[in-house]
N, C-alpha and C positions, 0 to 999 in steps of 0.2 A: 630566628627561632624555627624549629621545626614543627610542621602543621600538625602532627599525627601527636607531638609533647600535648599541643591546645587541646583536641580530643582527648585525650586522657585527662587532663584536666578537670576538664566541664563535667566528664564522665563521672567524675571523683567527686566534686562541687554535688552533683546529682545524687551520687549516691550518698554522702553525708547530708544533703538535707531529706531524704527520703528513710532514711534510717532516725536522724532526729525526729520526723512526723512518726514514725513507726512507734518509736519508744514512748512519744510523749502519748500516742493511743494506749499505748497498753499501761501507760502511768494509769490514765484517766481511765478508762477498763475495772484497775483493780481499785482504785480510790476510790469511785463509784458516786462520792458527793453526796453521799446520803448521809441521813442525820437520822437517830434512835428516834422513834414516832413518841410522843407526848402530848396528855390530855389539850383541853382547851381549857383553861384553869379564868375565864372572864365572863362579868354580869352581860348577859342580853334582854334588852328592855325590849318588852312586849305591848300590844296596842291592847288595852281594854275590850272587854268582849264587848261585841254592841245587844243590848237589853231589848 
């Protein structure tokens, strides 16, 4: 095999997972994971005043 095939190779390997992590940033970028903000819709039990 010829040594300079192996470097292009690895070079290739390299740049398809650097291009993978790239895309899957700019997935998550636009996707952003956020969720529409909504009340607190639940009873909170309070301590009695002390007298």
């Amino acid at each position: 095999m010829n040594e300079n095939a192996d470097i292009g190779r690895g070079k290739a390997v390299a740049l398809g997972v650097a291009l993978a992590l790239l895309l899957s940033l700019i997935y998550a970028w636009f996707d952003g994971g956020e969720e529409p903000v909504r009340p607190i819709t639940q009873p909170v039990e309070l301590p009695e005043q002390a007298r």
